[in-house]
Structure formats: structure tokens, C-alpha cells
RODO-2510 file (C-alpha; in nm, 4 decimals, decimal comma):
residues 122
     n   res          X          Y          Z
     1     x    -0,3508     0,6488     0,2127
     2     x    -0,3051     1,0301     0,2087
     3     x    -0,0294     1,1698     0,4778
     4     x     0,0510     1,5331     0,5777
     5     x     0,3468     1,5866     0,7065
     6     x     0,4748     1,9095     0,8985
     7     x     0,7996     2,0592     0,9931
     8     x     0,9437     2,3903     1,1001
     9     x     0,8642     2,3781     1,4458
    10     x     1,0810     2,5034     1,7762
    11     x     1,1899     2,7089     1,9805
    12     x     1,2035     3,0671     1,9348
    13     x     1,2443     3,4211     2,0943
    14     x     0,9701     3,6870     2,1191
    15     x     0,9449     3,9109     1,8295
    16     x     1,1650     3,6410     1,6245
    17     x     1,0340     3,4337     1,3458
    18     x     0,9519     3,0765     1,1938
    19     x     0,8336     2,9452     0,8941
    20     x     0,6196     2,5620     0,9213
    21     x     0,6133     2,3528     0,6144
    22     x     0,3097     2,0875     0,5191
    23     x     0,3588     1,8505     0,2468
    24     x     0,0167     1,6536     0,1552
    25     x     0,1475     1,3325    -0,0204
    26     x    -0,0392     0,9452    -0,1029
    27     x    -0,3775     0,8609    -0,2685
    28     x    -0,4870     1,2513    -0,3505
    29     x    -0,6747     1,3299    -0,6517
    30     x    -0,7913     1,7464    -0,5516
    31     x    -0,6547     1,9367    -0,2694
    32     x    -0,9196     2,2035    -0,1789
    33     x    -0,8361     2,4039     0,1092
    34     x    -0,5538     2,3562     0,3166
    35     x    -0,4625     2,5196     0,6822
    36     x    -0,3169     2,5745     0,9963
    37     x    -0,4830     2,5265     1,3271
    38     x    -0,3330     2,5572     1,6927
    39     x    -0,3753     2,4229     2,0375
    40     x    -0,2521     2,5731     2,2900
    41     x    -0,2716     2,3784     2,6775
    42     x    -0,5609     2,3359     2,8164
    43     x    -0,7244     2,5298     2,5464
    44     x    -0,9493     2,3935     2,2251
    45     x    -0,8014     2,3638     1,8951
    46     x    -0,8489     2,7316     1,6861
    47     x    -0,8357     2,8056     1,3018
    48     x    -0,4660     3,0159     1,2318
    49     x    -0,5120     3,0789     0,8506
    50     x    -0,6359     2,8949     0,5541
    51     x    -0,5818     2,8769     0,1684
    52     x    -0,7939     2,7648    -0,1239
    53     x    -0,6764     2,6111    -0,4596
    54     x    -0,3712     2,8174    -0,6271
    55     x    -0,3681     3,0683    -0,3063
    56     x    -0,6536     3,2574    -0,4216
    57     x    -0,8005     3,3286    -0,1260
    58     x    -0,6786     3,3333     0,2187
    59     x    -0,8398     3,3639     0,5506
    60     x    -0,7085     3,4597     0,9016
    61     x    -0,7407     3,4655     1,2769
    62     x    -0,7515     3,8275     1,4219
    63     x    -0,4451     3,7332     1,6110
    64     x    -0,2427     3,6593     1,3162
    65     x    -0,3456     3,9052     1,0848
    66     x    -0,0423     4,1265     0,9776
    67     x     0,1953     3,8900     1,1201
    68     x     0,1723     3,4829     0,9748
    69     x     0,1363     3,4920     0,5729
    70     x    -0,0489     3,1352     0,4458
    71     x     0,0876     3,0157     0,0713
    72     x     0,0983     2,6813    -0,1309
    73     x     0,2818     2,4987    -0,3885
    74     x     0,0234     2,3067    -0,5618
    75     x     0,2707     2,1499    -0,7636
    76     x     0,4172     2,0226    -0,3920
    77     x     0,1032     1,9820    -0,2129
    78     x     0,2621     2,1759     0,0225
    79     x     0,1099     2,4707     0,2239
    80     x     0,3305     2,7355     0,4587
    81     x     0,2813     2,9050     0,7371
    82     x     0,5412     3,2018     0,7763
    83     x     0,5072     3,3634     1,1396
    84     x     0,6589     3,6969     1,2091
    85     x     0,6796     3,9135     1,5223
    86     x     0,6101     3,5960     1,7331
    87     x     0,4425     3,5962     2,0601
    88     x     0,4132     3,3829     2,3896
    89     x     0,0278     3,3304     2,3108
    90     x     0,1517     3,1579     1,9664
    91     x     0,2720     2,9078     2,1673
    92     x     0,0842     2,6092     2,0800
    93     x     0,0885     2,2755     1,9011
    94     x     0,0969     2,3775     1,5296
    95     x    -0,1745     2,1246     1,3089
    96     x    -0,1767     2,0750     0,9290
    97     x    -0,5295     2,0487     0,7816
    98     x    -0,6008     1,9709     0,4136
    99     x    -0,9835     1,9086     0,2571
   100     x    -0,8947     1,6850    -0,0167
   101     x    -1,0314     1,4409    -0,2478
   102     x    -0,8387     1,0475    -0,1896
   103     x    -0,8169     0,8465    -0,5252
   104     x    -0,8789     0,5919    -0,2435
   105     x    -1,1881     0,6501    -0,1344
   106     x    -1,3119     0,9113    -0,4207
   107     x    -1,4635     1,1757    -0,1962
   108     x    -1,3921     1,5155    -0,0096
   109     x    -1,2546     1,4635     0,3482
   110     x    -1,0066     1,6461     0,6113
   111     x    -0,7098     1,5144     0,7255
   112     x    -0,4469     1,6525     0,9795
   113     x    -0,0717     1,6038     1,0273
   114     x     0,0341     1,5111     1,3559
   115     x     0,1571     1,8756     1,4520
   116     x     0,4544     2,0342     1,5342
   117     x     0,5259     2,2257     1,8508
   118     x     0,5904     2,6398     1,8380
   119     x     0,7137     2,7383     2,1516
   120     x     0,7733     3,1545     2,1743
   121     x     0,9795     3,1967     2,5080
   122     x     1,2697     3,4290     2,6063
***
């Protein structure tokens, strides 16, 4: 069994910050990639920012780009997302994604977290 597990999530003013927190733990031989997505209401699920193996390469929405920085701890499992100069739009159910190799089952797959709920609001 392989679990991902997110925190960081709340409440928080316009222009204020948060930092979300996404430890990958169970069965896991290789973590690939891991990311954050977002859903917003009524509104499909959208890529935030991803990281490969030992942060080496990152990748971003347009709408994040200069504001949320992506980084892991592979000795953790653990990927970050820290999210500056917050907006209403970033409002959204926050998901953890991770493409990872299970001891269990001895191939690549994704698995989520169950999300964490960013809510930017004066």
C-alpha cells in the first residue's frame, strides 16, 4: 500500500502566504515525479507545478510562475508546495500526485492524496 498524505492547507488573506506539505510513505521502491494539482468548483482538475527525482527539474502553470516554488526531500518522500502572493483564483482543493514505482505491485503508477483545501479570501 503506498499513501500520500498532505497538509498545510487553510485559510488565508490575499497577497499572504502558505506552504502544503506531501509525504509519500508504504510499499515504494522509486518515486519519479511528484506534483501538485488543483480543483477549483465547478472547474476540472489543472497541473500547479511538478518535480522530478532530486528537484532537477521543475515545471509550472503560467499562473503560478514567480509565485509557488515546488521542492522535495527524497530522503522524506516528501514534496512542497510554497505559495506566495496568494490570490482568490488559487482557491481550490490542493491534490498530491506522485508517479512511483510500489514494491507491491513492481511497476510505475500515479497516486493522489486526498487534498487539502486553500481558500484565499479577505
Amino acid at each position: 500500500q503506498v499513501q500520500l498524505v498532505e497538509s498545510g492547507g487553510g485559510l488565508v488573506q490575499p497577497g499572504g502566504s502558505l506552504r502544503l506539505s506531501c509525504a509519500a510513505s508504504g510499499s515504494i521502491f522509486s518515486i519519479y515525479v511528484m506534483g501538485w494539482y488543483r480543483q477549483a468548483p465547478g472547474k476540472q482538475r489543472e497541473l500547479v507545478a511538478t518535480v522530478t527525482g532530486s528537484g532537477r527539474t521543475t515545471t509550472y502553470a503560467e499562473s503560478v510562475k514567480g509565485r509557488f516554488t515546488i521542492s522535495r526531500d527524497d530522503a522524506k518522500n516528501t514534496v512542497y508546495l510554497q505559495m506566495n502572493s496568494l490570490k482568490s483564483e488559487d482557491t481550490a482543493v490542493y491534490y498530491c500526485n506522485a508517479l512511483l514505482i510500489s514494491t507491491a505491485t513492481a511497476r510505475a503508477d500515479n497516486y493522489w492524496g486526498q487534498g487539502t483545501q486553500v481558500t484565499v479570501s479577505s
